[in-house]
C-alpha positions in Angstrom: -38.9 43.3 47.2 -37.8 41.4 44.0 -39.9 40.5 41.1 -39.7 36.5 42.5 -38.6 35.9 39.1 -35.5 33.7 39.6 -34.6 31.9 43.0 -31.3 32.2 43.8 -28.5 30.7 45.8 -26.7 31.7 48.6 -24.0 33.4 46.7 -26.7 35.2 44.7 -26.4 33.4 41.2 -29.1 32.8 39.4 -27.8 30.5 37.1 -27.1 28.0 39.7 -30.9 27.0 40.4 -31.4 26.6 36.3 -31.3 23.1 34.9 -28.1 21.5 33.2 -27.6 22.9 29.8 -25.0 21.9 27.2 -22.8 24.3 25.7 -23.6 25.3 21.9 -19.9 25.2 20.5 -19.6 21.9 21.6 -23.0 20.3 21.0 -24.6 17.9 23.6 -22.3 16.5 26.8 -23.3 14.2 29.4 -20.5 14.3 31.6 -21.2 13.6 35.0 -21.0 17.8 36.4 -23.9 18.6 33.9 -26.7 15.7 34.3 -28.6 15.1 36.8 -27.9 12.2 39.7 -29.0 9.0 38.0 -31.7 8.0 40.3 -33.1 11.1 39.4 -36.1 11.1 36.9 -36.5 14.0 34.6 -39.8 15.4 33.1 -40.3 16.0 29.1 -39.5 20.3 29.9 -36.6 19.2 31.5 -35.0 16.7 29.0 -35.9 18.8 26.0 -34.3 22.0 28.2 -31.2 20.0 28.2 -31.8 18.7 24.2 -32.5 22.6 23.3 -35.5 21.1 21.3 -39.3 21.9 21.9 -41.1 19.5 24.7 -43.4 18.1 21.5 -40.4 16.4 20.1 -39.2 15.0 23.1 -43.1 13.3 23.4 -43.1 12.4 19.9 -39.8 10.5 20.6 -41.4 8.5 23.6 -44.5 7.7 21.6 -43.0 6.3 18.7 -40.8 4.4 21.1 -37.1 5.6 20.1 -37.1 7.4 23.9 -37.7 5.3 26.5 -40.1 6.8 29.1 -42.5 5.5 32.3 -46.0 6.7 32.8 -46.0 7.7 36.4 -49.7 8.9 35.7 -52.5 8.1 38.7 -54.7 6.7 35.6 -53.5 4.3 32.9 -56.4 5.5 30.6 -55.7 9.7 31.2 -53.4 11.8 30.6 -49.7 10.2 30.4 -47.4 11.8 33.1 -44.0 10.7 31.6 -40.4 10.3 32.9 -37.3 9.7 31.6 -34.4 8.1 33.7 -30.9 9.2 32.8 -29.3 6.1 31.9 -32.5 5.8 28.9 -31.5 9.6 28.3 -27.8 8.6 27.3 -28.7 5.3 25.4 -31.1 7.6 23.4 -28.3 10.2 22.9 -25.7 7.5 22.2 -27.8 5.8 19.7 -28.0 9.0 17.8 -24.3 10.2 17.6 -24.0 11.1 14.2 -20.3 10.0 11.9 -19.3 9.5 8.7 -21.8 8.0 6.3 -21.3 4.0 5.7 -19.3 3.0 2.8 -21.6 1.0 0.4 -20.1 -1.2 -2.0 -21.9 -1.7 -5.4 -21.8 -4.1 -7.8 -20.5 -3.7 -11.2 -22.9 -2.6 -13.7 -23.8 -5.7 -15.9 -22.4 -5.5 -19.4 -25.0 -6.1 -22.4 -25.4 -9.9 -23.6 -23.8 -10.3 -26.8 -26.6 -11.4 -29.4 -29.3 -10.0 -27.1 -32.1 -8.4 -29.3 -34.9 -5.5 -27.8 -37.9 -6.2 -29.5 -39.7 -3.4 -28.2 
């Protein structure tokens, strides 16, 4: 028999049981074909699967609160059980689009005082 390795469809493609990824030309999509239904909840594997970045970023980004996550664990003082819903997934995403740098206007450079003496 098979090596049980990868379940696959009906059609025989493994790739279809594999969680959405984005494609690596064009960085990260959320289109509606590639991300899970939005009642759907997603685990830490699964969102940083679909990030392409290890699973101890994605927990480092829900504990210091930029990723928004519930703690579905049995025990509030155990081990956190976190998931993250879509719709927190794209305001993350959103939030971190990356453009052109803002445009900061300085101020002229003061001239020197006329009859201004350094005594040091």
């Amino acid at each position: 028999m098979g090596s049980g390795r990868g379940v696959s469809s009906v059609n025989g493609d493994k790739d279809a049981c594999r969680p959405p990824t984005a494609d690596a030309d064009a960085g990260v999509t959320f289109d509606d074909a590639r991300m899970p239904g939005t009642d759907r909840m997603m685990t830490p594997p699964e969102v940083a699967r679909l990030l392409k970045v290890k699973p101890h970023k994605i927990l480092a980004w829900i504990q210091s609160g930029e990723l928004r996550a519930i703690n579905v664990a049995a025990k509030l003082g155990g081990r956190p059980r976190y998931r993250v819903t879509v719709e927190d997934l794209r305001a993350f995403t959103s939030g971190r689009v990356v453009g052109p740098p803002p445009t900061v206007k300085r101020s002229p450079r003061r001239s020197k005082r006329d009859g201004f003496k350094n005594y040091f």
